[in-house]
C-alpha positions in Angstrom: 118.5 155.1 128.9 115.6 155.7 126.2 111.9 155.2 127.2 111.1 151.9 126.2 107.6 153.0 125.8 108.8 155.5 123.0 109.9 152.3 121.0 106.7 151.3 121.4 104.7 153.8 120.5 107.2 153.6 117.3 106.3 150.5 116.2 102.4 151.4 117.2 102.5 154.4 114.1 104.0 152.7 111.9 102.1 149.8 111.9 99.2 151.3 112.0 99.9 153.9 109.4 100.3 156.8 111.2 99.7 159.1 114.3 95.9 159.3 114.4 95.2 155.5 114.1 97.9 154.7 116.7 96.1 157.2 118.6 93.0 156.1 118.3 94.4 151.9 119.3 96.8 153.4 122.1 94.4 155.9 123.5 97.3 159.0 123.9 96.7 162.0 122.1 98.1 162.5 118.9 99.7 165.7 119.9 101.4 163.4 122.6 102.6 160.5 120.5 104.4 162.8 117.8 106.0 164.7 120.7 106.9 161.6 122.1 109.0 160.5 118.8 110.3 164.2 117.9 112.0 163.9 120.9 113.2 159.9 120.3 114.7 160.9 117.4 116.2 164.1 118.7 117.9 161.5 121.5 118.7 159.1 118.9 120.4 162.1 117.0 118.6 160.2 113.7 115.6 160.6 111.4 113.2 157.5 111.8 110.3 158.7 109.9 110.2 161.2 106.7 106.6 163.1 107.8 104.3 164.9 104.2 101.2 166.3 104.9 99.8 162.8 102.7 101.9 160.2 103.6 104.2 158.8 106.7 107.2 156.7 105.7 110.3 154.9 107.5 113.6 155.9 106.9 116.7 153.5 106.2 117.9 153.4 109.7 113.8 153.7 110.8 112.8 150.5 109.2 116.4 149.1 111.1 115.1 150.4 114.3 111.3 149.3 113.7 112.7 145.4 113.7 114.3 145.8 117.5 111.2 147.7 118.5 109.0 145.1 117.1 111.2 142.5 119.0 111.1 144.5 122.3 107.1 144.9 122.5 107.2 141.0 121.6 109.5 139.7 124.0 107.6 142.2 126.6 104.1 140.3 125.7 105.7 136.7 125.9 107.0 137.5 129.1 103.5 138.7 130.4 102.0 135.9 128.1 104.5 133.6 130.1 102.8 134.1 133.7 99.3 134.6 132.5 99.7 131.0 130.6 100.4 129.5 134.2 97.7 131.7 135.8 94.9 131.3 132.8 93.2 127.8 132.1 93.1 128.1 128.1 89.8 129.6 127.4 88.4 131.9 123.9 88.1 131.6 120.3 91.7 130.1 118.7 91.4 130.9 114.4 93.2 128.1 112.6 93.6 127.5 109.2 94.8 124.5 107.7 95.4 122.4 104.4 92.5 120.1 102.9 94.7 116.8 103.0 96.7 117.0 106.8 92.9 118.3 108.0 91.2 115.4 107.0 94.0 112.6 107.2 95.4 113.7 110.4 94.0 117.1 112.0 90.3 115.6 111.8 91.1 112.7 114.3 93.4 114.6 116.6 90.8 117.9 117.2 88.2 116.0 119.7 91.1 114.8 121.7 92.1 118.9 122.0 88.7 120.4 122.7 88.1 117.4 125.4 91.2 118.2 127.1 90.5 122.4 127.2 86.8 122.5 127.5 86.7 126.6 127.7 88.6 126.5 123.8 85.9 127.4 120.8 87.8 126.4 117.6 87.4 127.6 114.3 88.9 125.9 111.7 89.0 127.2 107.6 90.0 124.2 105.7 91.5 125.6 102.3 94.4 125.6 100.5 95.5 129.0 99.2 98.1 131.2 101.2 96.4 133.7 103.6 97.5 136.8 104.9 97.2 135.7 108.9 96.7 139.5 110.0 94.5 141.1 107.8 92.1 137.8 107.9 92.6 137.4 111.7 93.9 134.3 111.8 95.8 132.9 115.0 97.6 130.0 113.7 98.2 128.5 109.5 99.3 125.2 109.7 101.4 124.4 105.9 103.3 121.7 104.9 106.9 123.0 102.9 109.7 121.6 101.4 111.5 123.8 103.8 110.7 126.3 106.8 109.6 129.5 104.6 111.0 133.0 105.9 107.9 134.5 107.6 108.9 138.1 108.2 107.4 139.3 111.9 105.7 136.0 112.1 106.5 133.2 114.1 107.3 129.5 112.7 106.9 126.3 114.8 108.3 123.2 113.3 105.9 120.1 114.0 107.5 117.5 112.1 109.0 116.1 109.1 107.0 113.6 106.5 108.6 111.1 104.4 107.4 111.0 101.0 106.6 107.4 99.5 106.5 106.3 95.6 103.5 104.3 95.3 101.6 102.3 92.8 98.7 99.1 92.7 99.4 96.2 92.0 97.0 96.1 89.1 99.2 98.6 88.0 102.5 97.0 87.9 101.2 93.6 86.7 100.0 95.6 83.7 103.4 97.5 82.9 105.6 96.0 85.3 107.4 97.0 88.4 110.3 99.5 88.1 114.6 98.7 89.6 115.9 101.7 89.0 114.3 105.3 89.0 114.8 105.8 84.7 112.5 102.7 84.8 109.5 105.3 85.9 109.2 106.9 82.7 107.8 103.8 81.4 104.9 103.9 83.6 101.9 105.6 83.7 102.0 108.5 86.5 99.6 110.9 88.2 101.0 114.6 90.1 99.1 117.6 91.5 101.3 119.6 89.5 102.9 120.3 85.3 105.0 122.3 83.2 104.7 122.7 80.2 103.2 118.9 80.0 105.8 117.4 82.0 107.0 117.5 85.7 109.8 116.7 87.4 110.6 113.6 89.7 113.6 114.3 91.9 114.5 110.9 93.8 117.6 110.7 96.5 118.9 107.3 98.1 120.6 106.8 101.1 123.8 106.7 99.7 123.4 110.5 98.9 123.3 109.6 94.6 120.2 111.6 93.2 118.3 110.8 90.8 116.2 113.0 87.7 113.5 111.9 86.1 111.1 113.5 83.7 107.4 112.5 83.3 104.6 112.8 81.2 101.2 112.4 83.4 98.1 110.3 82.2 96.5 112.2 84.8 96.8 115.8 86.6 94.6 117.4 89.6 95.2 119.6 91.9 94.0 117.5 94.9 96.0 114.6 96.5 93.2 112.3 97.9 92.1 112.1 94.3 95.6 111.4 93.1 95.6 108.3 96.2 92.1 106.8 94.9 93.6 107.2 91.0 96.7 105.2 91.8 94.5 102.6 94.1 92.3 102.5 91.2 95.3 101.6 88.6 95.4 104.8 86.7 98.9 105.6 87.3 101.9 106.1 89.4 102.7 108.7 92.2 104.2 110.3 95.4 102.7 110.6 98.6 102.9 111.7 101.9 103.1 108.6 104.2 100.5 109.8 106.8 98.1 109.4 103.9 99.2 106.2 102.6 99.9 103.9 105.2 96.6 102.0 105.7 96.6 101.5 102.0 100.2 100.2 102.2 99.5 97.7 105.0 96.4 96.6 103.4 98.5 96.2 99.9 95.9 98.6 98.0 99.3 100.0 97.2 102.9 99.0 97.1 106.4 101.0 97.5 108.2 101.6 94.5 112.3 102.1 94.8 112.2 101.6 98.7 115.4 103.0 98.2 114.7 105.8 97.3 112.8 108.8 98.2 111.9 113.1 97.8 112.8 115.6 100.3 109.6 115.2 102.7 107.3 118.0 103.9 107.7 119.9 107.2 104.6 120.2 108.8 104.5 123.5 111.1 102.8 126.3 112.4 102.7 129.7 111.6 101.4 132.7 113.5 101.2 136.0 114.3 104.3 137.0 117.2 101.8 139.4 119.3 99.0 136.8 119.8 101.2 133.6 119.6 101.4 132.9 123.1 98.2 133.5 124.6 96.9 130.8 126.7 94.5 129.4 123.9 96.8 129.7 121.2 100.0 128.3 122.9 97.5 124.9 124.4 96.7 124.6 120.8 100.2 124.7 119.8 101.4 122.4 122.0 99.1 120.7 121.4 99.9 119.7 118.2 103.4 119.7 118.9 102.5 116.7 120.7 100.3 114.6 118.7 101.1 115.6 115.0 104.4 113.4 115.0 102.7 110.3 116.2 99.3 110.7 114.8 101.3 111.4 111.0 104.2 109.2 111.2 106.4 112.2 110.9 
């Protein structure tokens, strides 16, 4: 049987780039590391890496056996991870990242509950929306919100929930231009979205019959934030579609009504996404669970 050490010193070089940085993180000599994988790849009877005096690449069958390395120094730390996590009160820094509307509609509330209950956890939290590159910004959990689970690569995804999606509208609103039956009765309305083309965006409503339903809209009024689309359509500007963690007070308090009851958009999954090697430290996985606990009733999901 092969030195499962080799298949991790593997992965070590070519994530790091090469022989002298892998060095350098693993503390082995150079000299000893590119011994060590002549002589996996002589066992292997395969080429994993194509070696230039500039430049260190994977072969076909090396990037093949770089996933099931990657997976065997993984499984090796959850194990590890596993015992220290019932050893280790949660204690350190946790890096979270998270979108500006589920921070402060349902994340904002939920955090002093967390750091009460693991007193040794420091938390900080970047509240943004662009996409981040976890690793290279040293991040240890994203939270997003999808229309469906994206593929994450070496990354690890943790569903939290599922959001319905509500059509919403003032009154003001509807006494002014009336209140819509059937979804082609939208188009006659004023309407707000986060999002165009060209001018126009498209409404895509299912009921639970399974019948869809297309609709095409002009907006009065676009912007790229939805708390500001929320006050617009409480204020009577228009029309729109919202997440129903952040409109039910405002539904219950008839600020806003339901459009279509019967029908609805695909809702958001809410989940987690982080880095495999540091996923399951203590911190991190408390964090996780975490919010694997309170997310769904905090946000209705």
């Amino acid at each position: 049987m092969q030195d499962l050490n080799d298949m991790l010193y593997f992965a070590e070089i070519v994530e790091h780039g090469g022989f002298t940085a892998a060095s350098k993180a693993l503390g082995i000599p150079k000299s000893r590391l590119s011994r060590r994988i002549t002589e996996l790849e002589a066992q292997l009877g395969v080429r994993l890496l194509q070696r230039t005096t500039r430049k260190l690449s994977l072969t076909e069958v090396g990037e093949t056996y770089l996933r099931h390395c990657q997976s065997m120094r993984d499984e090796a730390q959850a194990a590890a991870d596993a015992v220290a996590q019932v050893q280790t009160v949660p204690r350190g820094t946790v890096r979270v990242t998270c979108p500006v509307t589920l921070a402060q509609t349902v994340l904002g509330e939920l955090i002093p509950t967390y750091m009460a209950r693991c007193p040794e956890v420091r938390l900080e939290m970047r509240v943004l929306n662009r996409p981040i590159n976890l690793v290279e910004e040293g991040i240890d959990v994203a939270l997003r919100v999808r229309n469906s689970l994206e593929e994450s690569g070496s990354m690890v995804v943790k569903r939290l929930g599922e959001g319905r999606v509500r059509l919403v509208a003032s009154p003001e609103l509807l006494i002014r231009q009336g209140t819509p039956r059937v979804p082609q009765d939208l188009e006659r309305l004023d309407s707000l979205s986060i999002s165009i083309d060209e001018g126009r965006t498209t409404l895509q409503l299912f009921n639970d019959e399974g019948e869809e339903a297309v609709v095409q809209l002009k907006p009065r009024y676009v912007v790229d934030d939805l708390q500001m689309v929320k006050f617009a359509a409480i204020g009577g500007t228009g029309f729109c579609w919202l997440p129903d963690y952040l409109c039910h007070k405002e539904l219950q308090d008839g600020r806003l009504v339901e459009l279509l009851p019967g029908w609805t958009q695909r809702g958001g999954i809410v989940h987690a996404v982080f880095p495999s090697r540091r996923g399951l430290l203590p911190a991190v996985r408390s964090f996780l669970d975490f919010l694997g606990e309170t997310i769904p009733q905090r946000s209705r999901l």
